[in-house]
C-alpha positions in Angstrom: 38.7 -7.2 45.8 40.0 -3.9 44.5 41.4 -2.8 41.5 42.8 -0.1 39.3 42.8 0.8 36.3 43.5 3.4 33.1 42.1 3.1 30.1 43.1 4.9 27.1 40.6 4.3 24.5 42.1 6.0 21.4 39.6 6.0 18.5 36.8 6.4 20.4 36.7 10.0 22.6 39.6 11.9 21.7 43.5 11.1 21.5 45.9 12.8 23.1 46.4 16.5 22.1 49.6 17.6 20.5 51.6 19.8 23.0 54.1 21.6 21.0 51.2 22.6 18.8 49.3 24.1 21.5 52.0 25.5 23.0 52.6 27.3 19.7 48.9 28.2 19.9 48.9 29.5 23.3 52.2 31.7 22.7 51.1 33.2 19.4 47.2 34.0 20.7 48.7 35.2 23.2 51.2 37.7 21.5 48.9 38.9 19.3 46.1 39.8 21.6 48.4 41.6 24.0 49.2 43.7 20.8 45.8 44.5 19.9 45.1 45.6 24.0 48.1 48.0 23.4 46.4 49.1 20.1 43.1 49.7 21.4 44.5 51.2 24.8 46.7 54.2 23.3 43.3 54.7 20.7 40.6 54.3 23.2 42.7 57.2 25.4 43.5 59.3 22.3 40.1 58.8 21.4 38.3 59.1 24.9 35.9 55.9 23.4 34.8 53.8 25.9 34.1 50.7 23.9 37.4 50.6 22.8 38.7 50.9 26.5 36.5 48.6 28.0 36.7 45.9 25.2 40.8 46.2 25.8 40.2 45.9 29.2 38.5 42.5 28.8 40.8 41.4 25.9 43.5 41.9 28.8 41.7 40.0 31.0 41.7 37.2 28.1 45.4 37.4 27.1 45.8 36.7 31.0 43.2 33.8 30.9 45.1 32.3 28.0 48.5 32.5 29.9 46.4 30.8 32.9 44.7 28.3 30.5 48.2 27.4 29.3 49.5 26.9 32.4 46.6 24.4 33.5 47.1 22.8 30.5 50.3 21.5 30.9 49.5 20.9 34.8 46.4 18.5 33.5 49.4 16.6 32.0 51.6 16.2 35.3 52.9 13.0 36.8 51.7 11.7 40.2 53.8 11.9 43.2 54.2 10.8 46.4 52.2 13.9 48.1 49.8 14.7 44.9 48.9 11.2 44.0 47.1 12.3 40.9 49.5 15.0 40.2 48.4 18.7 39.8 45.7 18.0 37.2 42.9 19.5 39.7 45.3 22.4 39.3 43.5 22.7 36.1 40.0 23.0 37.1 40.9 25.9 39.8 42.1 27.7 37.3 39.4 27.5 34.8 37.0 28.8 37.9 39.3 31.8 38.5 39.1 32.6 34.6 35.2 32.4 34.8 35.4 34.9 38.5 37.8 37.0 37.3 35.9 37.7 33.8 32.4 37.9 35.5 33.8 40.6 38.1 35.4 43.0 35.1 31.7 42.7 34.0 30.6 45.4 36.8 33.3 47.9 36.1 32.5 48.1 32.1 28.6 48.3 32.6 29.4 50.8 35.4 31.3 53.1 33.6 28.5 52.7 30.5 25.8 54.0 32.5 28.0 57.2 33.0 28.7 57.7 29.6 24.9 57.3 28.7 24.6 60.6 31.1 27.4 62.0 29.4 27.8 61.2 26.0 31.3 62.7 23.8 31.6 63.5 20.3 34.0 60.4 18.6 35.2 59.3 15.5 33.6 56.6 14.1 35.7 55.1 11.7 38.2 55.7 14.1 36.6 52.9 15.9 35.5 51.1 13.0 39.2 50.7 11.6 40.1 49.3 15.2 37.9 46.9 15.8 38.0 45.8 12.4 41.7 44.7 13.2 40.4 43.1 16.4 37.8 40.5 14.1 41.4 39.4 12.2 42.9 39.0 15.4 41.0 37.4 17.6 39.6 35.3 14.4 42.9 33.4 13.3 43.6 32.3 17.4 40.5 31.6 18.0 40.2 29.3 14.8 43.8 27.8 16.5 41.9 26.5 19.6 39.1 25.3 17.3 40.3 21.6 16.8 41.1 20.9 20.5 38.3 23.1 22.0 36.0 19.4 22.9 39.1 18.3 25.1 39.6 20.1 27.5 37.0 23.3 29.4 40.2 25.3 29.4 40.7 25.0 26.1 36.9 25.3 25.3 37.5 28.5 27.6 39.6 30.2 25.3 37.9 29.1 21.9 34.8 30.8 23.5 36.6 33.8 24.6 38.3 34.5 21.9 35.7 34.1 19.4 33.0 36.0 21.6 35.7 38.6 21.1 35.6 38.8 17.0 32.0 39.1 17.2 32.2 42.0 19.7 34.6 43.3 17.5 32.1 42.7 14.6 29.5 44.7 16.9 32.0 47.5 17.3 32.4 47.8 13.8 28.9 48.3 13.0 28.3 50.9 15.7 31.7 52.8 14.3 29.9 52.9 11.3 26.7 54.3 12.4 28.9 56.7 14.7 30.2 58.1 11.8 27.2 58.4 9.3 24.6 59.7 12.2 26.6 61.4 15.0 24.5 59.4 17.6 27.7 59.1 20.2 25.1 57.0 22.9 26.1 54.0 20.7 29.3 54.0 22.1 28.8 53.3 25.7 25.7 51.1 24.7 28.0 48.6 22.6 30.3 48.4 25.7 26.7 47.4 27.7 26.5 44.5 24.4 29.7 43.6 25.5 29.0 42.6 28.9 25.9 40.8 27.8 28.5 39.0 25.4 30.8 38.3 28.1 28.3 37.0 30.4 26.7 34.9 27.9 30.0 33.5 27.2 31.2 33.0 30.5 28.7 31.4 32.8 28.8 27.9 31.5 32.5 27.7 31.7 31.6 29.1 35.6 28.9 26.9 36.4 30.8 23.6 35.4 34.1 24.6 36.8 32.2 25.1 39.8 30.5 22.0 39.6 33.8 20.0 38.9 35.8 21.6 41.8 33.3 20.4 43.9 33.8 16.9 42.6 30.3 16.7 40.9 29.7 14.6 37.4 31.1 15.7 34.7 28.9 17.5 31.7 28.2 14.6 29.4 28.7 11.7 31.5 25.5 10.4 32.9 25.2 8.0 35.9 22.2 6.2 35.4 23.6 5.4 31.2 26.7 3.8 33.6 24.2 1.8 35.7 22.8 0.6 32.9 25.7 -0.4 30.6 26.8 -2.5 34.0 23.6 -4.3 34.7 23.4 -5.3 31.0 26.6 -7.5 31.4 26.1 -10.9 32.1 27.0 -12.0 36.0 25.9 -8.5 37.1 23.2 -8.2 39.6 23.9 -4.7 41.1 26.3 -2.0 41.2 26.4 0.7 44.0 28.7 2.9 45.5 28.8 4.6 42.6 30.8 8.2 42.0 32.3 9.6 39.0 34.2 13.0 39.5 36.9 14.6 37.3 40.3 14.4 38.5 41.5 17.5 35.5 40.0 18.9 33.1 40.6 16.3 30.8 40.5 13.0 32.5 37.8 11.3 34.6 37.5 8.7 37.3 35.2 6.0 38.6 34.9 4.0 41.7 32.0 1.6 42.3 31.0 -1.4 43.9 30.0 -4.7 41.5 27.9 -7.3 43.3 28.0 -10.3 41.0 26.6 -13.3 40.8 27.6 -16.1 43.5 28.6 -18.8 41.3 30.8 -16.8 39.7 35.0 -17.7 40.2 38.1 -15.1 40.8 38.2 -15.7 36.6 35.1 -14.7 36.2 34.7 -11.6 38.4 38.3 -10.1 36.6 36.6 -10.5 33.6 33.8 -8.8 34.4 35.7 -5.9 35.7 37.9 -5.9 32.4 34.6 -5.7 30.6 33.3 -2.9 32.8 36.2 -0.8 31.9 36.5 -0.6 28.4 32.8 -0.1 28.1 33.3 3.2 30.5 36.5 4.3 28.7 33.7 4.4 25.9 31.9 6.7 28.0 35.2 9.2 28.6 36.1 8.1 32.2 40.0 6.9 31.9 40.7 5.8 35.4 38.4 3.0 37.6 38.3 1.5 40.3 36.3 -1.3 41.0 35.2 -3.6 43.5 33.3 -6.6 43.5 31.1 -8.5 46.0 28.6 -11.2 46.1 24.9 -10.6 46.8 25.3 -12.2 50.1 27.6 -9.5 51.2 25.9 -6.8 49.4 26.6 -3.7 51.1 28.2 -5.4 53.9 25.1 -3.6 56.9 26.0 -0.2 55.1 23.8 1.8 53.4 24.7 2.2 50.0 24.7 5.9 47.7 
């Protein structure tokens, strides 16, 4: 006997998340980054400083990730239709992999370019740099703090908090080595702060790569644990096994759950629907909106198949 299900639990995970003031979020971090690349790109040249060059090149590559994280954002809301039967929310996931890619390969150009500029090292103004990347803390501060609220709700939204506030403290970083530029001469601490902010970006990156990885391959998703789910099910009364079990993330912001029940014999149609109600608000509990479930007796447990 099959069933479906959504569950919206609001109170308990988190409620839906305001569109137009994302939106509004997205447009104005957005806007104000791709100022601060033009910025630091006509400096950085003017200048010949290679932090300031590389960190615009990886602020670039976060104004585009925020355009990208916008666009999977409203994707993760899309209806389903007739050929895309969840909609285009997976849409949202492939993108959050190509952000993590696409951050991880500007990594190699930076450091590349660094270890040419440790060989040959050029006289720069210091509070040249200071002044710029003092801008860049403001900036990337006030849209990071926009994603701040919403950042638990979705990876691509987590994405850009991350991103953006790695940023300000590179920026913070950049600021301290203008400084010393300028007070000591020592012009090695240029290409060395773009080395720091490859280590940033890294550091910053990798878990967003390794669980949008993970959920494009339809594994678990991060804080959702299979054995807690086998255990909330066996705990209800009428339930002698459940098998067949996979959880796997259909966006980035909604989860799903198929599993077989195998329930006690003497229990009626009555009894096994309400058993499956019960199921289902417990595992909205646990962040996983859609199930399907399906119940059997112990007799037909498995039906000869082997069960995973």
């Amino acid at each position: 006997m099959a069933h479906h299900h959504e569950h919206n639990h609001s109170g308990h995970h988190h409620g839906p998340v305001e569109i137009t003031d994302l939106n509004k979020a997205f447009v104005i971090g957005i806007a104000l980054n791709l100022s601060y690349v033009l910025i630091q790109i006509v400096i950085g040249f003017k200048i010949n400083s290679l932090s300031l060059l590389s960190d615009a090149g990886h602020n670039f590559l976060d104004v585009a990730g925020l355009a990208l994280a916008m666009l999977a954002f409203k994707l993760s809301k899309s209806k389903a239709t007739g050929k895309y039967t969840y909609g285009y929310r997976k849409a949202s996931i492939l993108i959050s992999l190509l952000n993590a890619v696409v951050l991880l390969i500007s990594i190699g150009a930076i450091a590349y370019e660094a270890l040419l500029r440790f060989k040959y090292t050029q006289e720069l103004p210091g509070k040249t740099i200071a002044i710029i990347a003092a801008i860049g803390i403001v900036i990337n501060g006030i849209s990071a703090f926009m994603f701040f609220k919403d950042k638990e709700t979705d990876i691509n939204l987590k994405s850009a908090f991350l991103h953006l506030a790695s940023d300000a403290i590179v920026s913070l970083g950049m600021v301290v080595g203008g400084i010393i530029i300028y007070f000591t001469k020592i012009y090695w601490i240029d290409p060395l702060l773009s080395i720091i902010i490859c280590l940033v970006i890294i550091a910053s990156t990798w878990n967003l790569l390794k669980n949008s990885l993970r959920l494009s391959m339809d594994g678990v998703p991060e804080n959702i644990n299979i054995d807690k789910l086998k255990e909330i099910a066996l705990k209800i009364n009428g339930v002698i096994d459940i098998h067949h079990l996979h959880v796997w993330a259909i966006g980035t912001t909604r989860n799903a759950l198929t599993a077989h029940i195998v329930i006690d014999e003497q229990a009626d149609m009555r009894k096994a629907q309400q058993i499956k109600e019960q199921l289902k608000h417990l595992f909205a509990h646990e962040n996983i909106q859609h199930v399907t479930l399906e119940t059997e007796s112990k007799s037909s447990d498995c039906n000869g198949v082997d069960c995973y």
